[in-house]
N, C-alpha and C positions, 0 to 999 in steps of 0.2 A: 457538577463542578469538575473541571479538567483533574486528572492524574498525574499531567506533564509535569515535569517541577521545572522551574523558573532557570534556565541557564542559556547563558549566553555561549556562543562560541570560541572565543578563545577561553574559558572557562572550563568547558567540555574540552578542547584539546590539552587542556593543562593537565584535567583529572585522568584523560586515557595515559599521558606520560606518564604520570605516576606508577600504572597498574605498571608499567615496562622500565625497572631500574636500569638499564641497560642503554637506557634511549639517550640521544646527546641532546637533545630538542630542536636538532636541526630542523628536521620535518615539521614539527611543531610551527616554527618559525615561518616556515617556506607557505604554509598553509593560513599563515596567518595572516602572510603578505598578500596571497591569493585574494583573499576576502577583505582586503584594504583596495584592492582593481576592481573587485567584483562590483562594491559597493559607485563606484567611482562612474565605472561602466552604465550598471543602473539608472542612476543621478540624469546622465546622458540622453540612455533607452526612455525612458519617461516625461523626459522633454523634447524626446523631435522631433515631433509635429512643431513645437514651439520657436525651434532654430533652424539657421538654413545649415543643418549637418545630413539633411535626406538625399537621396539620388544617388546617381553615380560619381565616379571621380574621373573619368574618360576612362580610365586604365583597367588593366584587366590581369589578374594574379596568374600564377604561375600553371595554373589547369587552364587559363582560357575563359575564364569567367569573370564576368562584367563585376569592378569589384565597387562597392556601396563605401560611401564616405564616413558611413557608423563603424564600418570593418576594420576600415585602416583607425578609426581612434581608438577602437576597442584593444587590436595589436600594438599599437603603441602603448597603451594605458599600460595593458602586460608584461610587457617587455621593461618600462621605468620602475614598474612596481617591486620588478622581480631582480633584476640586472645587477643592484647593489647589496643585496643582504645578504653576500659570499656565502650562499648554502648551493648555488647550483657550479657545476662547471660549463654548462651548453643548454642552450633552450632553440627548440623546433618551433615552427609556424604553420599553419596549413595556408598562411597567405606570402609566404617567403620560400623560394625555391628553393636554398641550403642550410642548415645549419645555422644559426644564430651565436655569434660568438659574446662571451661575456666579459664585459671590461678587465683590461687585464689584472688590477689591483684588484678584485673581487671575484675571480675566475678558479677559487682554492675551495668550492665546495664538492662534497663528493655526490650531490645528485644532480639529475637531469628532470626538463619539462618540456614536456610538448603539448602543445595545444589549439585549439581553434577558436579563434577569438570571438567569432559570433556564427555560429552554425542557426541554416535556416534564413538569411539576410537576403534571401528573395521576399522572406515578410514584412521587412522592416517597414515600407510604405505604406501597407496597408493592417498594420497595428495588429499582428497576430506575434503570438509568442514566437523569442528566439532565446539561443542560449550560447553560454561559454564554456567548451568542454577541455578539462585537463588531464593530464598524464604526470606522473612521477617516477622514474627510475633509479636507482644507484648507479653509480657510474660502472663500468666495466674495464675503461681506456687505465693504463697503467701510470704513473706521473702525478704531478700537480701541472699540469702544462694543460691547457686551453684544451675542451672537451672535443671530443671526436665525433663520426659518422657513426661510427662502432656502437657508443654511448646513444644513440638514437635508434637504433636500427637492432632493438632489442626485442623479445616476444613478450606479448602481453603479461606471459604467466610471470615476466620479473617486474613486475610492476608494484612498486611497495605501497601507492596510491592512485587515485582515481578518483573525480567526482566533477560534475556540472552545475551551472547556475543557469537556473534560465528566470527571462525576465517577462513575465505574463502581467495578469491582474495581481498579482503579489510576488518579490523577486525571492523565490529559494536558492539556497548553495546544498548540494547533495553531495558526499561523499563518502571512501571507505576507506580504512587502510586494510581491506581484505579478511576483517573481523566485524560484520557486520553493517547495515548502510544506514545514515542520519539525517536527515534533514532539519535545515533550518531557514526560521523564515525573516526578513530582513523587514524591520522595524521601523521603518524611515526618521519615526516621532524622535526617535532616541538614540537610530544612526549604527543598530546592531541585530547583528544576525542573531536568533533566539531560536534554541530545538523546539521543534513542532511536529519533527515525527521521528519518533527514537525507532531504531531497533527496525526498521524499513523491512519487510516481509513481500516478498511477490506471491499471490497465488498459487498454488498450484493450477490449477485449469483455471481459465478465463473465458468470455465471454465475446471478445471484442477484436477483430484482426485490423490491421491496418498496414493498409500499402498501394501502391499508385496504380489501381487498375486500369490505367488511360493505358500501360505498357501491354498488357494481357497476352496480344499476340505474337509477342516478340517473347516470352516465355516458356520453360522449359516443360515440355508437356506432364509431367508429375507435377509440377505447381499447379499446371491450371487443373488437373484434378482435384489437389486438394482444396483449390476455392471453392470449385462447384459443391463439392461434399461439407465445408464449411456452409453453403447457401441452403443445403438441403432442410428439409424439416424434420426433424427425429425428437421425443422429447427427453426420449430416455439419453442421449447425449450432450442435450444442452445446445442442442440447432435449431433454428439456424443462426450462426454469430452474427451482431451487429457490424459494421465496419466504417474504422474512423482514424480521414487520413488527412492531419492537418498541411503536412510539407517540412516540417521542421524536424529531425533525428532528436532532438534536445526534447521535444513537448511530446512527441511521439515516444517516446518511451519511457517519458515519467509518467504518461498517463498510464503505458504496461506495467510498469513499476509497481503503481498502486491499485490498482482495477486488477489485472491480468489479462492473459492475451498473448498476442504478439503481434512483433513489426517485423515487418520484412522489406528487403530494399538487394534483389536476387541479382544472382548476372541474368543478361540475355540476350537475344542475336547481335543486335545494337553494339551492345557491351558487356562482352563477354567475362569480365573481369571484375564487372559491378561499379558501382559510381562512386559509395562512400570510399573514404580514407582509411585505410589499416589502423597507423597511427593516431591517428587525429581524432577520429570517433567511433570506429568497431572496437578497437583495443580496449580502452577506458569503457565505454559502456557493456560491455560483455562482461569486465571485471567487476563491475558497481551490479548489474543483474545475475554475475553467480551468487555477488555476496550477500544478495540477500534472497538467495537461495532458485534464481532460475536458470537458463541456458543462453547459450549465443553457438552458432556455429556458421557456418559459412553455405548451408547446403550438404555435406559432408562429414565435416569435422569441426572439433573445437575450435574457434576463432581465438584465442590465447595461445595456444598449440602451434599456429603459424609463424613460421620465421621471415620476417620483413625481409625484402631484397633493396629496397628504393625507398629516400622518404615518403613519396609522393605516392607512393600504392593502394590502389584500389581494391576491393573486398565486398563480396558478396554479403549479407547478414541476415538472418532468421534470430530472432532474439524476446525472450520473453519465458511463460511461464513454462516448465518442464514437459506437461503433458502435448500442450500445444507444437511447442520447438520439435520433439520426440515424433510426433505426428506428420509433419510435413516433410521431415526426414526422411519417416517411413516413406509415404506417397513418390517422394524424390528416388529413393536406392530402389524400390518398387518395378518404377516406370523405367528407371534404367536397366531391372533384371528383363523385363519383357521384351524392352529395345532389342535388347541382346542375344533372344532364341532365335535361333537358322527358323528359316520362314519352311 
């Protein structure tokens, strides 16, 4: 018989408010609204094979990519969900070039969200998992005046939350306020998100790497070392690792979440600067995988650590279980000290 006990999700954010007298319930709020989109989002995801909401929209977002007509309802759905319940002052998009301003009657809260409203929506036609990832900030900009660039263009480590939804065979909402990570799973019968996995724990070592080896050659030679060494057979280390790379940043790393492992999505000749989003999905998921206890870095350094320049910036990530992240590190600073001796 389950140990879970029976709670729903605003339920469980009512009782974490309590542990913190101090709290105004704003966040509470902001969080609650999240999962009134999420839900909504879902509803959508779940029926598009059934409506003509599949395909393209001709148009194409602000990176240059072909954007899906589930994307833009998914952004809208977030953006009405969120716009009015005066907890934020400014909310980001990964599918919007600037800054999202917030109606001005409701524009008096003191945080910020940024988000990607369906990371992964090269799946969507072909019924693989995609998700919704968010960001939570405090504000920084001085005033009650319309939120700023400033207020966006924050480092992960001020991130007072974090958490994604993704919508597979069953839709979960994962999040943290940096004390732990929750899952819950979204009940259709009764219209409510229920914990289903408290207290979220990453491995230590894991089992399982996953990342796009179609790029391989275009790779930093300390990476392709550490795959081959990953491929090898040892039993005393737990080799050679299995590797499993769906395409989706959201399913790819909730599987690391709970398995362990890691995902990687590295720069390389191509793109030197790497593909994902600082903001939009390195940031937040780095934060949700310290907090329940593993790594993110960029190849070098902490991925929270880094100070955003641009909304739209791009970011290397290595992210997943400690031993693993620590590992490929090594192989990386390794292959650059050898680079580096007079021949």
């Amino acid at each position: 018989m389950s140990t879970t006990p029976f709670m729903t999700l605003e339920r469980f954010i009512i009782e974490q408010e309590r542990k913190h007298p101090e709290a105004t319930g704003a966040l509470s709020r902001i969080l609650s609204d999240l999962s009134i989109a999420a839900k909504i989002v879902s509803r959508e995801v779940n029926k598009a094979g059934l409506v003509e909401i599949l395909g393209f929209t001709g148009s194409t977002n602000v990176h240059g990519e072909s954007v899906k007509k589930l994307d833009i309802y998914a952004h809208d759905m977030l953006f009405k969900a969120m716009d009015h319940g005066g907890q934020l002052c400014v909310m980001a998009s990964e599918e919007e070039e600037d800054i999202i301003h917030i109606p001005k009657h409701f524009r008096i809260g003191k945080y910020v969200m940024l988000f990607d409203p369906l990371d992964g929506s090269s799946n969507i036609d072909v019924n693989v998992s995609i998700g919704t990832i968010f960001s939570i900030y405090k504000r920084v900009s001085e005033g009650d005046g319309p939120g700023t660039l400033e207020d966006c263009l924050q480092r992960g480590l001020e991130q007072v939350a974090a958490g994604y939804v993704i919508y597979g065979s069953s839709t979960m909402l994962v999040y943290t306020v940096g004390e732990g990570v929750d899952g819950f799973t979204l009940d259709p019968s009764i219209g409510e998100f229920i914990l289903s996995h408290p207290n979220m724990k990453i491995p230590e070592k894991g089992k399982i790497y996953s990342i796009n080896e179609g790029n391989y050659k275009y790779w930093h030679p300390g990476l392709k070392k550490y795959i081959k060494w990953l491929q090898e057979e040892e039993k005393e280390s737990g080799r050679p690792y299995s590797t499993r790379y769906i395409g989706s940043m959201v399913a790819d790393v909730h599987r690391t979440l709970l398995y362990g492992g890691i995902f990687m999505y590295p720069a390389d000749s191509r793109n030197p600067k790497g593909k994902l989003r600082l903001q939009y999905e390195c940031n937040p998921m780095a934060f949700i995988i310290e907090a329940a206890g593993g790594k993110a870095i960029d190849g070098y350094k902490r991925i929270l650590e880094r100070v955003p320049t641009a909304l739209h910036e791009r970011c290397p990530i290595f992210i997943g279980s400690p031993f693993d992240v620590d590992k490929v590190a090594k192989f990386i600073a390794d292959t650059d000290a050898e680079l580096e001796k007079p021949i």
